[in-house]
Each structure stands twice: as C-alpha cells, then as structure tokens.
C-alpha positions in Angstrom: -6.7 7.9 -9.0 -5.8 4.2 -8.5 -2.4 3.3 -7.3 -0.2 -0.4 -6.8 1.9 -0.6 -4.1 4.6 -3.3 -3.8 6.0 -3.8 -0.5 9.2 -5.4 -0.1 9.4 -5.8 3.6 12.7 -5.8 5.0 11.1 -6.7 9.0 7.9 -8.4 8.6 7.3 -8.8 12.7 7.1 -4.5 12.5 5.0 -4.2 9.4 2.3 -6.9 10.2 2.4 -5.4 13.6 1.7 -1.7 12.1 -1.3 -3.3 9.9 -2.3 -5.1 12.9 -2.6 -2.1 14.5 -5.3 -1.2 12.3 -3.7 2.4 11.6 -6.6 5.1 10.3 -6.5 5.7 6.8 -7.3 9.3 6.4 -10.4 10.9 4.3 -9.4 11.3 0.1 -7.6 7.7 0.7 -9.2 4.0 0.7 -7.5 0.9 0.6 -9.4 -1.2 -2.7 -7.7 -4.3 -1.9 -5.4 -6.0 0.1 -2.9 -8.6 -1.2 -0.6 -10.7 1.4 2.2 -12.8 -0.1 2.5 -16.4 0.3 6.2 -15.1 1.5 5.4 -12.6 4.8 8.1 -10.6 3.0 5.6 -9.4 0.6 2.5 -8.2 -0.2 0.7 -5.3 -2.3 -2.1 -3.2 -1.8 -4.2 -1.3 -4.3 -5.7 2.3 -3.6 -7.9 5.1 -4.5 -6.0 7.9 -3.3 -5.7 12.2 -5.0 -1.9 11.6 -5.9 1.2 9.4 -5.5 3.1 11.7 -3.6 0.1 11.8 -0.7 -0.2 8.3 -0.9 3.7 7.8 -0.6 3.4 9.9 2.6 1.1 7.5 4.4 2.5 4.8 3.4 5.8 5.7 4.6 4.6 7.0 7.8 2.9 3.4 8.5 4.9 0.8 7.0 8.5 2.4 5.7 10.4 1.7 8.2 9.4 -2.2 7.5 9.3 -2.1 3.9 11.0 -0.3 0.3 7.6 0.4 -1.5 6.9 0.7 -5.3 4.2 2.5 -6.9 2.9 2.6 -10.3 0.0 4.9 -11.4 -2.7 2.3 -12.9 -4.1 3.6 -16.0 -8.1 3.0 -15.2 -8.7 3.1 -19.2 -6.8 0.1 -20.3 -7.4 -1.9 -17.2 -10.6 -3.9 -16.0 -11.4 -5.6 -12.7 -11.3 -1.9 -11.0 
C-alpha cells in the first residue's frame, strides 16, 4: 500500500541528523520518494509499506521525536504518477 507522510518538524538539527544517519529501512518497507521543504521544518515522504500502523512505528522510532507526522492512505486507483 502507498502511504504520504507530512512531517512537521519541531527540531530540524535532530531530524536531518537521524536521515543523515542513513537509518535501515526494514524489509516489507521502501521509501518511493523523498520530498524536502524549501522551509527545513518540512518535508514529506511517500512509501510502499503493508499498513499505516507499521509504517507509523518506524517512522516514529526514526524521526518522532523531531517531527508530528501525518499520514494519509493514497488510493492507487484514482491517482497517477505512482
């Protein structure tokens, strides 16, 4: 399933620094694209992933304590550029 992610970072210097860190992104999960803001206080990423609640999970575990994230479910039927 594809999944949007907004991140609203709340400490940009700790969430570029986890990306920078180049964390592992585990099997079942890869990142389609990656979208940094013009502001370093927000970007948006776009993923293949089983479910939103896995998904959540990582996310948290690598960037929540930098950023409140969103997530919408994209519906793959009515969209195009996937």
């Amino acid at each position: 399933m594809n999944i949007l992610v907004n991140h609203h970072i709340s400490d940009p210097d700790a969430y570029w620094g986890a990306l920078g860190a180049n964390p592992p992104v585990p099997e079942g999960f890869k990142v389609v694209t990656f979208m940094a803001g013009t502001d370093p206080a927000s970007s948006a990423c776009l993923w293949s992933a089983p479910d939103v609640e896995s998904l959540k999970a990582l996310v948290d575990k690598t960037v929540g304590h930098a950023s409140s994230n969103s997530y919408m479910v994209i519906n793959d039927s009515k969209s195009f550029g996937l």
